[in-house]
PyMOL commands that place a pseudoatom at each C-alpha (Angstrom):
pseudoatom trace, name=CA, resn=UNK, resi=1, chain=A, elem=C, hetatm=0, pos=[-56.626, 141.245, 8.209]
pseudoatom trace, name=CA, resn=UNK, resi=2, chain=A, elem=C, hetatm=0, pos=[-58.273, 137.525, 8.547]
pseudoatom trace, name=CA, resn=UNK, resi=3, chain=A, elem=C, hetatm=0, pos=[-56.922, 136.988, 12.111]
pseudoatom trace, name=CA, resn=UNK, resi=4, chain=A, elem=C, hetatm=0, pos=[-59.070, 140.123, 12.677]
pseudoatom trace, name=CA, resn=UNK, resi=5, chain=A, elem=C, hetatm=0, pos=[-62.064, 139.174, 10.707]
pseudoatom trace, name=CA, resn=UNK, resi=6, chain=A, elem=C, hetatm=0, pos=[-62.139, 135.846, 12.589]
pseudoatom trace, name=CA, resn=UNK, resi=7, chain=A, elem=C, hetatm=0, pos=[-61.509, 136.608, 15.579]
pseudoatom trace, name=CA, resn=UNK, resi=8, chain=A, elem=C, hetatm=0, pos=[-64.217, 139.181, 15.496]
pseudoatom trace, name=CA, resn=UNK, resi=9, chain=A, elem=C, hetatm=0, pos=[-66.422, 136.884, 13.849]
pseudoatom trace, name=CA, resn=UNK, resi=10, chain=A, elem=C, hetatm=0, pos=[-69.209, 136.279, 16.435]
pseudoatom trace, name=CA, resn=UNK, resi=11, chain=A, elem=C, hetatm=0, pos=[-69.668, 139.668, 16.298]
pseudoatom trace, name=CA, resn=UNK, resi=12, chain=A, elem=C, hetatm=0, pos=[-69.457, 141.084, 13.077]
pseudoatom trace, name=CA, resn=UNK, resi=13, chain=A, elem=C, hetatm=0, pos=[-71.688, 137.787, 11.442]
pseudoatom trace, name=CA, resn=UNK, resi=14, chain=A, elem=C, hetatm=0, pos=[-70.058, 138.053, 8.069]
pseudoatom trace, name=CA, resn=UNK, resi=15, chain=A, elem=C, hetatm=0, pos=[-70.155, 135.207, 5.609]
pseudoatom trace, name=CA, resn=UNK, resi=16, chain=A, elem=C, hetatm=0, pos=[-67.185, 133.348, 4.230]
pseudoatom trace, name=CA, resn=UNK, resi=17, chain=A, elem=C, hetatm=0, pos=[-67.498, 134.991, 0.656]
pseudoatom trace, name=CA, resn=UNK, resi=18, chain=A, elem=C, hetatm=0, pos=[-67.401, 138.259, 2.151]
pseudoatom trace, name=CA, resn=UNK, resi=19, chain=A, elem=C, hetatm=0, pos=[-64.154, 137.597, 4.487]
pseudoatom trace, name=CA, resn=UNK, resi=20, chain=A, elem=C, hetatm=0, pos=[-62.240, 136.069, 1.487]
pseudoatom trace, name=CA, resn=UNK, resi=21, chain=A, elem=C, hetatm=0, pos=[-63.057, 139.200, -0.608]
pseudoatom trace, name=CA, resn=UNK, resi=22, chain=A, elem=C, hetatm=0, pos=[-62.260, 141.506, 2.212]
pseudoatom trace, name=CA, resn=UNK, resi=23, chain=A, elem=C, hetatm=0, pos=[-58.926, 139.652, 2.709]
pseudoatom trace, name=CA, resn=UNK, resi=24, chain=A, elem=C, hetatm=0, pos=[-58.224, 139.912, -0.879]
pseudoatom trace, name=CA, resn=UNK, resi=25, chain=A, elem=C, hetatm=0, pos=[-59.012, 143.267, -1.349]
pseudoatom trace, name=CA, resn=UNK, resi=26, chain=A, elem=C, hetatm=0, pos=[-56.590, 144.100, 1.212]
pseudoatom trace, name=CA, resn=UNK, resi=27, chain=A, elem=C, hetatm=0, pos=[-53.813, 142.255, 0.078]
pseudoatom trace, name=CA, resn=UNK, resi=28, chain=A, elem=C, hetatm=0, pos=[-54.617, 143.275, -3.141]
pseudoatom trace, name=CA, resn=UNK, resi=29, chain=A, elem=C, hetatm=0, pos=[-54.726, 147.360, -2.596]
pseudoatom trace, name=CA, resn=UNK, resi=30, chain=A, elem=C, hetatm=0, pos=[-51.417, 147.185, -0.221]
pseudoatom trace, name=CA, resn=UNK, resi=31, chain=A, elem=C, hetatm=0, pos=[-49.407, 145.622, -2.709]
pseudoatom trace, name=CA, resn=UNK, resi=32, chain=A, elem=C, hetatm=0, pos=[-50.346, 147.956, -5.782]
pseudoatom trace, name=CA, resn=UNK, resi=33, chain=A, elem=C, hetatm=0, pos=[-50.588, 151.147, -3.508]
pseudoatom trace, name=CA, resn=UNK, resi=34, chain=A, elem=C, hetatm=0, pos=[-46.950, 150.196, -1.975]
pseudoatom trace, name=CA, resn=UNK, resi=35, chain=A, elem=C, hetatm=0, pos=[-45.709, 149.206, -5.158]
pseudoatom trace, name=CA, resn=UNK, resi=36, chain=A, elem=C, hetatm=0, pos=[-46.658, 152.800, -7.269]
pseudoatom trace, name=CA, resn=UNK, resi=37, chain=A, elem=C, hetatm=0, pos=[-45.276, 154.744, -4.152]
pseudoatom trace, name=CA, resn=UNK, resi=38, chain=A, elem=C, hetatm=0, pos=[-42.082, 152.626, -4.640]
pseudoatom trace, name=CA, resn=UNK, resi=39, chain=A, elem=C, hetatm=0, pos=[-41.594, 154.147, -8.325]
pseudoatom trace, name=CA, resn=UNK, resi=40, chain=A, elem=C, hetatm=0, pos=[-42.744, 157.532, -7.585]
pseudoatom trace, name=CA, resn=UNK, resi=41, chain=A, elem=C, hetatm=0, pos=[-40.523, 158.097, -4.656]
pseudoatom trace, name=CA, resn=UNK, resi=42, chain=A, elem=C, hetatm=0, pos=[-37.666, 156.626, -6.697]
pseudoatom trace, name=CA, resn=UNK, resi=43, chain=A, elem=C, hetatm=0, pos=[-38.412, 159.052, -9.159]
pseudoatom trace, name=CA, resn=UNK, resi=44, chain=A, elem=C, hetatm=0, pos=[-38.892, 161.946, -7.096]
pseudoatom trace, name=CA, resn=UNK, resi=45, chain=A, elem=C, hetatm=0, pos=[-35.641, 161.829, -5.385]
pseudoatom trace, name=CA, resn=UNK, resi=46, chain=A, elem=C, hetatm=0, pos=[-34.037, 161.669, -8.967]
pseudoatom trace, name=CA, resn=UNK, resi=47, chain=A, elem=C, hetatm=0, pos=[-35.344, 164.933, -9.631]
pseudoatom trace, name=CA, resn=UNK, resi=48, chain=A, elem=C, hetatm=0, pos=[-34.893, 166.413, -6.243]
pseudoatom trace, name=CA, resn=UNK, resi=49, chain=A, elem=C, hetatm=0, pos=[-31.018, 165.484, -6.969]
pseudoatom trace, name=CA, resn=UNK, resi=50, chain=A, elem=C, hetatm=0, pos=[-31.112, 166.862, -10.295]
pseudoatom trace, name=CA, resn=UNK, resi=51, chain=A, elem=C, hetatm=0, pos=[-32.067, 170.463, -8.560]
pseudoatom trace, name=CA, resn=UNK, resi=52, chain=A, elem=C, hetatm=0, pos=[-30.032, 169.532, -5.479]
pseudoatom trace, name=CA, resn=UNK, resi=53, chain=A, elem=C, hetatm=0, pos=[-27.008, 167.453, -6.176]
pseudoatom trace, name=CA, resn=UNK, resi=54, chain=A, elem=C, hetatm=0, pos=[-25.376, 168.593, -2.804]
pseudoatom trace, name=CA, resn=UNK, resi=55, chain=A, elem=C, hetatm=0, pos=[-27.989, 166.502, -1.446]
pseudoatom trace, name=CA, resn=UNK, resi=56, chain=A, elem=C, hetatm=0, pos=[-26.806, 163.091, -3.007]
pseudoatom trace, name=CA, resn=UNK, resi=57, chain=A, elem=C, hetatm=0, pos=[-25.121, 162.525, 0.140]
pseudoatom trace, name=CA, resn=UNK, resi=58, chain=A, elem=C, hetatm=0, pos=[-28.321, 162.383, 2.235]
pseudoatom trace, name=CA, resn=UNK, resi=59, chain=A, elem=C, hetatm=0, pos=[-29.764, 158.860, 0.403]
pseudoatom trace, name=CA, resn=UNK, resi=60, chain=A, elem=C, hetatm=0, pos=[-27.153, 157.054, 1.537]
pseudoatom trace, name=CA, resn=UNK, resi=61, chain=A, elem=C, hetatm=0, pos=[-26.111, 158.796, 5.137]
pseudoatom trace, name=CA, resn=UNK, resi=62, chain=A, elem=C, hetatm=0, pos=[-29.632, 160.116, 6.575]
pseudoatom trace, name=CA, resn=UNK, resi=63, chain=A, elem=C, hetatm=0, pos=[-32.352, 157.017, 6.213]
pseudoatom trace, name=CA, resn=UNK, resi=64, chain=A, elem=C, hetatm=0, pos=[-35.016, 159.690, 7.855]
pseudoatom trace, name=CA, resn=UNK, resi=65, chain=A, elem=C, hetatm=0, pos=[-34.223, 161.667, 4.336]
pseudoatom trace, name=CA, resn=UNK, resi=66, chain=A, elem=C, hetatm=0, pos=[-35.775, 158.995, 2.098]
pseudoatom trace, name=CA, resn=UNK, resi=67, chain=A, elem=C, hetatm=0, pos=[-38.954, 158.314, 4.469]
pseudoatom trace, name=CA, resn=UNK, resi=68, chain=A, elem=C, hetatm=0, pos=[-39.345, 161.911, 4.422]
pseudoatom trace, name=CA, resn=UNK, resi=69, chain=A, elem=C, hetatm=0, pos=[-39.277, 161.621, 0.399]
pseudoatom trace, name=CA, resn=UNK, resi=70, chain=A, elem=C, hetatm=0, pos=[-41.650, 158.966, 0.969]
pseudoatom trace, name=CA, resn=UNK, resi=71, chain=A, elem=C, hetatm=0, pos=[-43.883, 160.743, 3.230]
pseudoatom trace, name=CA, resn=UNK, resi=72, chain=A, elem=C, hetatm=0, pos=[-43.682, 164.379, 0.489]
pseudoatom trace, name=CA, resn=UNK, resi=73, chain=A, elem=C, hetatm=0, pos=[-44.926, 161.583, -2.527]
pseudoatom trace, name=CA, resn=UNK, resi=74, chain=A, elem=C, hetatm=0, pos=[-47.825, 160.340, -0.647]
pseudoatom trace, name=CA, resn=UNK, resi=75, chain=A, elem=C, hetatm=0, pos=[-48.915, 163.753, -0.014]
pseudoatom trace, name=CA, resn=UNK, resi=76, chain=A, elem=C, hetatm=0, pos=[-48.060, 165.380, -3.358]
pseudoatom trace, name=CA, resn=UNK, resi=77, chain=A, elem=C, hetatm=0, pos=[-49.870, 161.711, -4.739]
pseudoatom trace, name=CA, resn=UNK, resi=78, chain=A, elem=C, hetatm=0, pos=[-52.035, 160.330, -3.107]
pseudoatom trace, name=CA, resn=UNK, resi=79, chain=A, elem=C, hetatm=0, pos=[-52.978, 156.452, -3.996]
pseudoatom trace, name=CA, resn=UNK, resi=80, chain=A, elem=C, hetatm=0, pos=[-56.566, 157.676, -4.371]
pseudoatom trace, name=CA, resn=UNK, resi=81, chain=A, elem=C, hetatm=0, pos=[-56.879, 161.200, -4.969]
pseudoatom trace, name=CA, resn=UNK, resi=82, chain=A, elem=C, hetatm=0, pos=[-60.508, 161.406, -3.906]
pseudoatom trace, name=CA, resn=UNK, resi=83, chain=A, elem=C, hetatm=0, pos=[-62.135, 159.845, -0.794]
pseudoatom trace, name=CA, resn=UNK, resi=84, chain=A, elem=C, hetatm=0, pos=[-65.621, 159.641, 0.236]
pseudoatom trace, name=CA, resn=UNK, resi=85, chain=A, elem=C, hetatm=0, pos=[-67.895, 158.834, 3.150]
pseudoatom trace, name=CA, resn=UNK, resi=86, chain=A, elem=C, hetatm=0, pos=[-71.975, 158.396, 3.594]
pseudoatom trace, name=CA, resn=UNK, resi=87, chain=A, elem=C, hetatm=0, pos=[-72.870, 160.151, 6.842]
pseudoatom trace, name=CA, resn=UNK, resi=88, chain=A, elem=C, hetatm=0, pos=[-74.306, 157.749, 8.736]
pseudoatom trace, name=CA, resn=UNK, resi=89, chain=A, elem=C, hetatm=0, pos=[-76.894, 160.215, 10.965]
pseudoatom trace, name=CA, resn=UNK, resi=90, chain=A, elem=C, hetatm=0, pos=[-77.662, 163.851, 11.159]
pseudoatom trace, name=CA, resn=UNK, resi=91, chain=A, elem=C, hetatm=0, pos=[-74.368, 165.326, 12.354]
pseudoatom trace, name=CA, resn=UNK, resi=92, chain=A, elem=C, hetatm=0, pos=[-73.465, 169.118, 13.544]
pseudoatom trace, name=CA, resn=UNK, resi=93, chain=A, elem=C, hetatm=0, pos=[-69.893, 169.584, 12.915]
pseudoatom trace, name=CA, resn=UNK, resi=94, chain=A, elem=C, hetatm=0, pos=[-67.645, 172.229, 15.256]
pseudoatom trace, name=CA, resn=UNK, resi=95, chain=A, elem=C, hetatm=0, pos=[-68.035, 174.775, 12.571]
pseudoatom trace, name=CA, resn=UNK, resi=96, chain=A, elem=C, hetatm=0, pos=[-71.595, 174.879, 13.160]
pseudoatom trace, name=CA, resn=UNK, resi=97, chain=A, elem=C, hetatm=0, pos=[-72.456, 173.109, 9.456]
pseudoatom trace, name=CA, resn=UNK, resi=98, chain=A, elem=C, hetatm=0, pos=[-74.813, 170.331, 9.641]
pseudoatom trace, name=CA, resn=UNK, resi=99, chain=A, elem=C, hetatm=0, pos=[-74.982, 167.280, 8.012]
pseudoatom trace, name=CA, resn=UNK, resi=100, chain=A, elem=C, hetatm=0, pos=[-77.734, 165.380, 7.247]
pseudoatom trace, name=CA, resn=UNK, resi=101, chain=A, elem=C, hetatm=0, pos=[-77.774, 161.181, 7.607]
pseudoatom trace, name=CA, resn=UNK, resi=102, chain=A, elem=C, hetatm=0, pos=[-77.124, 159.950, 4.009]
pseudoatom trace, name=CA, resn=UNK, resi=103, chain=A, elem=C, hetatm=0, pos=[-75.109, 162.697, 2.440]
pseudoatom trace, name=CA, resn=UNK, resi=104, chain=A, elem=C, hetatm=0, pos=[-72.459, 162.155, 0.439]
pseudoatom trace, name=CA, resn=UNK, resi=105, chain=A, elem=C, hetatm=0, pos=[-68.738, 163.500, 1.498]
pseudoatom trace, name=CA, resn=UNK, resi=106, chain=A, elem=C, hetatm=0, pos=[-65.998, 163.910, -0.858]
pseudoatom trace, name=CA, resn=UNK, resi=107, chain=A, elem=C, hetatm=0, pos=[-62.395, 164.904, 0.404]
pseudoatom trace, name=CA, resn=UNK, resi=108, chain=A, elem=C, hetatm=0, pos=[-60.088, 165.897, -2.469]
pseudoatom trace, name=CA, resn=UNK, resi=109, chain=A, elem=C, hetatm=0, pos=[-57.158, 164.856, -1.022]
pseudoatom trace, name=CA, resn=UNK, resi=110, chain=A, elem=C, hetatm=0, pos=[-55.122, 166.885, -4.147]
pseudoatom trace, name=CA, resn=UNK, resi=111, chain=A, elem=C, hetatm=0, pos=[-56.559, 169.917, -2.835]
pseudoatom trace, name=CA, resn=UNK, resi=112, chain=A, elem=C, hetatm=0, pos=[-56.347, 169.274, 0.942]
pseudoatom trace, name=CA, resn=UNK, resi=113, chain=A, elem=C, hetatm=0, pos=[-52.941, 168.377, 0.472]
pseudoatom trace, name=CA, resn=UNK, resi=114, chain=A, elem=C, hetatm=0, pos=[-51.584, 171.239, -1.397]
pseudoatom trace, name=CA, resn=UNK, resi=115, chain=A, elem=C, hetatm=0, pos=[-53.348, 173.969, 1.134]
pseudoatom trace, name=CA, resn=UNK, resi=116, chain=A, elem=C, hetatm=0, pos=[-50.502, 176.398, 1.173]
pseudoatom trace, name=CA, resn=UNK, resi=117, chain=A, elem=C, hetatm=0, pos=[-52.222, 178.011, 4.599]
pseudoatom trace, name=CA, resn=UNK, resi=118, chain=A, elem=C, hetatm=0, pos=[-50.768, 174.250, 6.109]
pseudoatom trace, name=CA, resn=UNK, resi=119, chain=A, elem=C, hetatm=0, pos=[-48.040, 173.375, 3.695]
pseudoatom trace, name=CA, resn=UNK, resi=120, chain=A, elem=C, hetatm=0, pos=[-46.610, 176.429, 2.704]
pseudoatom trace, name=CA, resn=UNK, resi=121, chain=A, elem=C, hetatm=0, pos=[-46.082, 178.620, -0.653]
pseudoatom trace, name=CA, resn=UNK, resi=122, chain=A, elem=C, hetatm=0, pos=[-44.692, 176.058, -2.226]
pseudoatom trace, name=CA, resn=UNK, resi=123, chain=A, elem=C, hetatm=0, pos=[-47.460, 173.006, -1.194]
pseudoatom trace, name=CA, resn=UNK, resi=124, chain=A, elem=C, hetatm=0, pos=[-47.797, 171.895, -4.800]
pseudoatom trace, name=CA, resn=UNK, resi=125, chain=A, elem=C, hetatm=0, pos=[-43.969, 171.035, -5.024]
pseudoatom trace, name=CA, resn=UNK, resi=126, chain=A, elem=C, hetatm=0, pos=[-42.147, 167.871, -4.381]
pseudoatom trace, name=CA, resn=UNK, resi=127, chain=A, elem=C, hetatm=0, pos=[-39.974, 169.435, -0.924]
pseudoatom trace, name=CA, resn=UNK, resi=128, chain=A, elem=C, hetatm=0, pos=[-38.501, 166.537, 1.577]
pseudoatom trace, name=CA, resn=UNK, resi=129, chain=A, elem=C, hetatm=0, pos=[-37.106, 169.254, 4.054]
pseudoatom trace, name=CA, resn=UNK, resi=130, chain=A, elem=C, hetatm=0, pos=[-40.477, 170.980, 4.146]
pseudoatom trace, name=CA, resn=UNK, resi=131, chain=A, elem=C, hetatm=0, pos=[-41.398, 171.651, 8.080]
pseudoatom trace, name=CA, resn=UNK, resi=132, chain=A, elem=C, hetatm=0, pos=[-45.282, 171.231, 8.837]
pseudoatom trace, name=CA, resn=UNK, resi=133, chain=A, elem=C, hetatm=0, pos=[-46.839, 172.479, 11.776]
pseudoatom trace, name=CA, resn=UNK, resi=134, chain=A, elem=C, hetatm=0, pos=[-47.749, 170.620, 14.575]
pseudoatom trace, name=CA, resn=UNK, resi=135, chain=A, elem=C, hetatm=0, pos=[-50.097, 167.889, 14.707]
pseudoatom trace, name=CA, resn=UNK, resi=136, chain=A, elem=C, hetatm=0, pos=[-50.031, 167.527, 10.656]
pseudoatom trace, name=CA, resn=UNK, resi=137, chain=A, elem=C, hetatm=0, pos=[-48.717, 164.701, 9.203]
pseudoatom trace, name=CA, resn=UNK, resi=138, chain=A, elem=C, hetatm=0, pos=[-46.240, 165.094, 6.818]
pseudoatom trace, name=CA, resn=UNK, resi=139, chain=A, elem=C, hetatm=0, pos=[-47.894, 162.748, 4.263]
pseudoatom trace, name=CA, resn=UNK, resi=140, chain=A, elem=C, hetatm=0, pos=[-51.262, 164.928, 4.934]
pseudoatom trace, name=CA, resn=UNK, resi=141, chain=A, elem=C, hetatm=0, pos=[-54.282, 163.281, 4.645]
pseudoatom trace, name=CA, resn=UNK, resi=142, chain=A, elem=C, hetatm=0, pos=[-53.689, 160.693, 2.325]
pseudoatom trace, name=CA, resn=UNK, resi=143, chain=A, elem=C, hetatm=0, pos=[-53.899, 157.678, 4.839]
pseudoatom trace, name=CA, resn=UNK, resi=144, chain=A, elem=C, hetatm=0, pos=[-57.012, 158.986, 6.142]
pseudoatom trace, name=CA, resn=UNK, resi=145, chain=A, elem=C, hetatm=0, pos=[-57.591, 160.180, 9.923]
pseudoatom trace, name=CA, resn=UNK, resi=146, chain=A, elem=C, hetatm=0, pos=[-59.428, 158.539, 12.839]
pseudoatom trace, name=CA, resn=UNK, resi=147, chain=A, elem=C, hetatm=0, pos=[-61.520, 155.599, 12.487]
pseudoatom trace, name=CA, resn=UNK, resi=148, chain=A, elem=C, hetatm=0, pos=[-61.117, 156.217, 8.685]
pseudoatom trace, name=CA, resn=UNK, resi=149, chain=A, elem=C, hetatm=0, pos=[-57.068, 155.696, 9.049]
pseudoatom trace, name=CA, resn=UNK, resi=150, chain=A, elem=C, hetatm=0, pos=[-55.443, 153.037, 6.530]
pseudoatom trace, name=CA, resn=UNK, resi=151, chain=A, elem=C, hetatm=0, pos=[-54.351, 150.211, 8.745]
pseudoatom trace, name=CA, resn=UNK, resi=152, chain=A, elem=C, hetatm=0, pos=[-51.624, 149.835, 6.343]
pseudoatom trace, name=CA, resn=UNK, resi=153, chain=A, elem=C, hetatm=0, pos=[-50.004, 152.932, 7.582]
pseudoatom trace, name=CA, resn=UNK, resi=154, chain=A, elem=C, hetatm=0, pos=[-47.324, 151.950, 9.771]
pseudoatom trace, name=CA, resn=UNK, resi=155, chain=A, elem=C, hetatm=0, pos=[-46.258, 149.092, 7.789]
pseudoatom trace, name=CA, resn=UNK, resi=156, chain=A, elem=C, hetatm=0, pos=[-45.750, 150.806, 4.551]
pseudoatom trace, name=CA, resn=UNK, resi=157, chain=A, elem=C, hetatm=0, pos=[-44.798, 154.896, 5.359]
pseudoatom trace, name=CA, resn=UNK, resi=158, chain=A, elem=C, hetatm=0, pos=[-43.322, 153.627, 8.434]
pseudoatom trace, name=CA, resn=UNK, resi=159, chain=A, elem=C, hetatm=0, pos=[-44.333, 156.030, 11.817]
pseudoatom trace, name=CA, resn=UNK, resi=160, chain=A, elem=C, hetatm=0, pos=[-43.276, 160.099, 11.718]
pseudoatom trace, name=CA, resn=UNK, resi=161, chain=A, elem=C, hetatm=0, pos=[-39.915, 159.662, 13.324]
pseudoatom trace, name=CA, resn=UNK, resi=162, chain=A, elem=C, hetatm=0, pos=[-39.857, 161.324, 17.180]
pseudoatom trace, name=CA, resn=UNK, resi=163, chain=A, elem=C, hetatm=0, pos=[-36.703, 163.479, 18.790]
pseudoatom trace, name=CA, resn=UNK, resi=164, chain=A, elem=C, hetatm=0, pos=[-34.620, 160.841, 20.657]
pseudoatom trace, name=CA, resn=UNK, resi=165, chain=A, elem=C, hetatm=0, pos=[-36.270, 157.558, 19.510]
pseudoatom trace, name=CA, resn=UNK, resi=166, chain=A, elem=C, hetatm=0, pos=[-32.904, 155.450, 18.345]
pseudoatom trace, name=CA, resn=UNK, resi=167, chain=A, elem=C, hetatm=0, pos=[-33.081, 154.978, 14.522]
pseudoatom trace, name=CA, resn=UNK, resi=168, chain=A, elem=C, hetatm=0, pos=[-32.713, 151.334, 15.897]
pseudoatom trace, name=CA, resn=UNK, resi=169, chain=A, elem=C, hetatm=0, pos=[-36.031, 151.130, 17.453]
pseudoatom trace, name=CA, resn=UNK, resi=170, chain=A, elem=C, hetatm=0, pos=[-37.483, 152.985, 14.798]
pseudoatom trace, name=CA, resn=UNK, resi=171, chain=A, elem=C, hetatm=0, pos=[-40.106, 151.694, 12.235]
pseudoatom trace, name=CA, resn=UNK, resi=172, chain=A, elem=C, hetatm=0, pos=[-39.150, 153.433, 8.063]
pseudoatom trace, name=CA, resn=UNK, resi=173, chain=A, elem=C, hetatm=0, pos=[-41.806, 151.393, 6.490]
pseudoatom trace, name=CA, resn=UNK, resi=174, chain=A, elem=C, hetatm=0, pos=[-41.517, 149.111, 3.688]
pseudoatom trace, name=CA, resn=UNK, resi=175, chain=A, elem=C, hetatm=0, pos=[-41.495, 151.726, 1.163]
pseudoatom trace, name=CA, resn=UNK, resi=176, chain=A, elem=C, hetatm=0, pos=[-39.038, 153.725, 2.337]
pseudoatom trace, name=CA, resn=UNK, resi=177, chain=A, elem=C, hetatm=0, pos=[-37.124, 150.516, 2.963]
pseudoatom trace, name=CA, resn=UNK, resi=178, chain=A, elem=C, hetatm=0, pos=[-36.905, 149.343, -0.508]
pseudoatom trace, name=CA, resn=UNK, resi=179, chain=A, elem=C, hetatm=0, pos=[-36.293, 152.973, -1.748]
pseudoatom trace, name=CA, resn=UNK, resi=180, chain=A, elem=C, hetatm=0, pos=[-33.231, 152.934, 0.427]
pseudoatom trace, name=CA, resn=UNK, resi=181, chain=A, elem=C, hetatm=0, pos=[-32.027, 149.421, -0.939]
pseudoatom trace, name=CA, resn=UNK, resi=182, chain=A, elem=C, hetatm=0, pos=[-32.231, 151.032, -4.358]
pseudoatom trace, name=CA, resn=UNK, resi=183, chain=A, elem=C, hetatm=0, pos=[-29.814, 153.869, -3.364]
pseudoatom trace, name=CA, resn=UNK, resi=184, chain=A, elem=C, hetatm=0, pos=[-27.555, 151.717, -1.417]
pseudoatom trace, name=CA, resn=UNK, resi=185, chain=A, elem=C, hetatm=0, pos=[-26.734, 150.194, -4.465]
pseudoatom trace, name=CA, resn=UNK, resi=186, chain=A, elem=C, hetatm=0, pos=[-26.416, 153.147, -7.047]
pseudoatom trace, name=CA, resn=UNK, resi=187, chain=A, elem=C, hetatm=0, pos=[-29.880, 153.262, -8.393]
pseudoatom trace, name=CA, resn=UNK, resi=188, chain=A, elem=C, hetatm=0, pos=[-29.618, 156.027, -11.555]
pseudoatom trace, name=CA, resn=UNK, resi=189, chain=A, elem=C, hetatm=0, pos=[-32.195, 156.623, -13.946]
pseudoatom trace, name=CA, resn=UNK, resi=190, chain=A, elem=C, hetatm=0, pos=[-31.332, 154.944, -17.388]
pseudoatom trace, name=CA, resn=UNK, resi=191, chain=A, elem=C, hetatm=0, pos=[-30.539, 157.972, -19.890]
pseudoatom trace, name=CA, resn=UNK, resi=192, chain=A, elem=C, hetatm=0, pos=[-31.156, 156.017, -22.989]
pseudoatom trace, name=CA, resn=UNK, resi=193, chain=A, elem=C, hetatm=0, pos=[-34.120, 154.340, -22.003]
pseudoatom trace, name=CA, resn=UNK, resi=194, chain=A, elem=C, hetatm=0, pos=[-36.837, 156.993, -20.203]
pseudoatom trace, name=CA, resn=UNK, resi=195, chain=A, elem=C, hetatm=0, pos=[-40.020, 155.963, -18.496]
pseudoatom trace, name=CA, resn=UNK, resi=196, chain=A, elem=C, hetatm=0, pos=[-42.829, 155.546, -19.883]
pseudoatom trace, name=CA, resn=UNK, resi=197, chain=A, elem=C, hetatm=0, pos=[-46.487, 156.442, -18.878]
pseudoatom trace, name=CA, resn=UNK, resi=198, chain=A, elem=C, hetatm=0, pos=[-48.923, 154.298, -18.388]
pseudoatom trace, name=CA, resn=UNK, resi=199, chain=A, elem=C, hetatm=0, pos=[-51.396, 155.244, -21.174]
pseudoatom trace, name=CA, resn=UNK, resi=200, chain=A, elem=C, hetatm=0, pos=[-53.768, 152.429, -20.241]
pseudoatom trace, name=CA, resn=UNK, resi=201, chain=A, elem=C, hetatm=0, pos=[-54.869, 154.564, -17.319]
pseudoatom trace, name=CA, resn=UNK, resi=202, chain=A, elem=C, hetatm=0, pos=[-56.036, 158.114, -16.513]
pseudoatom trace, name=CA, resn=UNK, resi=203, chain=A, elem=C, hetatm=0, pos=[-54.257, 158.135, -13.472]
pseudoatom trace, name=CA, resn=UNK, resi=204, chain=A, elem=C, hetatm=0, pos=[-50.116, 159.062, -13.529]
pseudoatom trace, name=CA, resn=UNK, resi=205, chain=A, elem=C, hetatm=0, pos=[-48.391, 155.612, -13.094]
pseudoatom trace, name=CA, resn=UNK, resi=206, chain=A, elem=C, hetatm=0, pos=[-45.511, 154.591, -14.922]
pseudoatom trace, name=CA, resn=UNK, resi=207, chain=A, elem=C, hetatm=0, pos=[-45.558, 151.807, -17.317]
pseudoatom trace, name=CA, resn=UNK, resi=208, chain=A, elem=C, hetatm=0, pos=[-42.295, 151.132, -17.535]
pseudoatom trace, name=CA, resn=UNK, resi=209, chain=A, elem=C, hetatm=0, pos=[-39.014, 152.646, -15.116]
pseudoatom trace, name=CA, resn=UNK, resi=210, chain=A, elem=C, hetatm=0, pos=[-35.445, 151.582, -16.754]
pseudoatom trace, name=CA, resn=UNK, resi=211, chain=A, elem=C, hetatm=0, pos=[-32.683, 152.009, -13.973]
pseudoatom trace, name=CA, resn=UNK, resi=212, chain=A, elem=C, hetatm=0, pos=[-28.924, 151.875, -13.809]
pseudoatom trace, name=CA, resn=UNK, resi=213, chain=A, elem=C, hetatm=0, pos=[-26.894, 150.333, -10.752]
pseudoatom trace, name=CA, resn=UNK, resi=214, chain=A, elem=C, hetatm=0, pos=[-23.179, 152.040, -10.408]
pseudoatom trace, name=CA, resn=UNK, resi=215, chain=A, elem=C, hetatm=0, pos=[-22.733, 149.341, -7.258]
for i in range(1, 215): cmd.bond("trace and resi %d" % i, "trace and resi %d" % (i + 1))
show_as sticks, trace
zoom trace
């Protein structure tokens, strides 16, 4: 983020004060986004194994199967459910509504990403083998689209995995990374110590997430 604020700095004529809090905000927002996907895939794969023990197999033999888990949490919960944009002229979109410069545009991603006409019946459920159509993204629109995408994409859900790219060559993501680490070593929920809710909060992040390692 500040190699490209700087190098783009001629152009974009920003002071100091504003590049520092830009950089921080990013740095900021990547590791607390990354970090409440990390417990809330861990968590949803516990209870996906609870319903599907036949599929305890698949954390520690299929690597795609945990960024797919990665990619049904971020869709199922998005970092921020709601997302808005100013229009920034008078706009006609391809359905023929128009927009006029200076209105307000709220996506709710919660709703967007739970359309069962895309998703299926069962879009408001936690499903890693779910198929999407073509040219949706499993993760649906919670990294945003276009010019609007979170450049933090690829680093943290990885990239949507292609027929005959080498797992090798392929890019998981941090998230999925870390998730995989836990199950390599025999990550289990703690049964006499539950998590905890954050109650500090309105939105649903744990406060506390006791595990076991079996090794």
């Amino acid at each position: 983020m500040l190699s490209i604020l700087l190098a783009n700095e001629d152009r974009l004529h920003l002071p100091h004060d504003v590049i520092v809090r830009e950089v921080a905000f990013y740095l900021l927002a990547g590791a607390h986004t990354s970090a409440t996907a990390f417990t809330r895939v861990t968590h949803n794969i516990f209870k996906w194994l609870d319903a599907h023990p036949d599929d305890s197999q698949l954390v520690r033999n299929d690597r795609l199967f945990v960024q797919r888990c990665t990619h049904e949490t971020v869709r199922l919960q998005p970092s921020s459910p709601v997302a808005m944009r100013w229009v920034v002229d008078d706009v006609e979109l391809r359905s023929g509504r128009r927009l006029s410069k200076g209105a307000k545009v709220v996506i709710d991603l919660l709703a967007v990403n739970r359309d069962r006409a895309v998703f299926g019946d069962d879009a408001e459920d936690f499903n890693p083998k779910r198929a999407v159509p073509d040219g949706v993204a499993p993760y649906g629109l919670s990294f945003g689209s276009g010019m609007h995408a979170c450049i933090g994409q690829d680093l943290a859900a990885g990239l949507v995995h292609r027929a005959g790219v080498p797992l090798e060559q392929h890019i998981f993501g941090l998230v999925p990374e870390a998730v995989q680490a836990l199950f390599d070593r025999g990550v289990r929920p703690d049964p006499d110590d539950p998590p905890v809710m954050d109650e500090s909060t309105t939105r649903p992040y744990f406060g506390r997430y006791p595990v076991l390692f079996d090794g």
